[in-house]
C-alpha positions as MATLAB code, in Angstrom:
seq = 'XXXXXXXXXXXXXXXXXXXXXXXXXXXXXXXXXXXXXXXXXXXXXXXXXXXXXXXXXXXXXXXXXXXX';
ca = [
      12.033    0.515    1.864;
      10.042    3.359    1.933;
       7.105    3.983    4.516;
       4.662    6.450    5.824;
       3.345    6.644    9.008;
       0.248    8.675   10.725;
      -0.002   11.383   13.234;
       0.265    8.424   15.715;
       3.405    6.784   14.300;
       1.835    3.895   13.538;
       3.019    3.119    9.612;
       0.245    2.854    7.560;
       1.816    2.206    4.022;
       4.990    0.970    2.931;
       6.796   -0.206   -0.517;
       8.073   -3.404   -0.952;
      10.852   -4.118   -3.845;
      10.472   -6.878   -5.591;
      14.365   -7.528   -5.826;
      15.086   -7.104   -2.529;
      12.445   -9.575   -1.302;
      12.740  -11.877   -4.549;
       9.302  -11.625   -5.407;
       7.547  -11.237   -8.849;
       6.452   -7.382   -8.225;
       7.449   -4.146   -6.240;
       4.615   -4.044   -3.917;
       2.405   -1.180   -2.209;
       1.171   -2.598    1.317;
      -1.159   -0.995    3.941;
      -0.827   -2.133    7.686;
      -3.668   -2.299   10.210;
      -3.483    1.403   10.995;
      -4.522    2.340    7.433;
      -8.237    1.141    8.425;
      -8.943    0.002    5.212;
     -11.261   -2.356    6.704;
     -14.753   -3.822    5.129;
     -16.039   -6.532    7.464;
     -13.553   -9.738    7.489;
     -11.357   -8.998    4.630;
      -9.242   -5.726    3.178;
      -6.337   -4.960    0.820;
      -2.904   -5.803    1.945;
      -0.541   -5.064   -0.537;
      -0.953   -4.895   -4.545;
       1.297   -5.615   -6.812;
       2.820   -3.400   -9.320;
       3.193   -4.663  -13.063;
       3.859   -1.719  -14.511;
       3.420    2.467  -14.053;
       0.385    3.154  -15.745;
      -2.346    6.375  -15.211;
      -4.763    3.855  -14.075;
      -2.577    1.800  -11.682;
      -1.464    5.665  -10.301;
      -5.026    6.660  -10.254;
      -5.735    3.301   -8.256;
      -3.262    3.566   -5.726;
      -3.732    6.937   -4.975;
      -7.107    6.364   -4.506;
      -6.050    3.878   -2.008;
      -3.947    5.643   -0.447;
      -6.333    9.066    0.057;
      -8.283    6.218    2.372;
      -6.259    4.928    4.431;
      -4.783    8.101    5.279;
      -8.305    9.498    6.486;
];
């Protein structure tokens, strides 16, 4: 599956398909090293229904902070 990692080697993101791990959707997940944190909870993974603008604009969004 495909993953990115920071300067550190640490991965931060990876993507999960769905067939591969028999699940309902592909999946986007962040690890630790993203720092995504906000107190006791943070996103893991999402789930991807369907390419859309909005889900593109989402993760993107997601993925311009964990990668600062």
């Amino acid at each position: 599956m495909p993953a990115w990692a920071d300067a550190g080697g640490n991965v931060v993101i990876c993507v999960k398909n769905s067939g591969k791990f028999t699940t309902r959707y592909p999946t986007v997940e962040f690890q630790e090293a993203a720092h995504l944190d906000e107190g006791g909870i943070w996103p893991a993974p999402y789930a991807l229904q369907e390419g859309s603008p909005a889900g593109e604009g989402k993760v993107a969004e997601v993925v311009k902070a964990a990668a600062s």
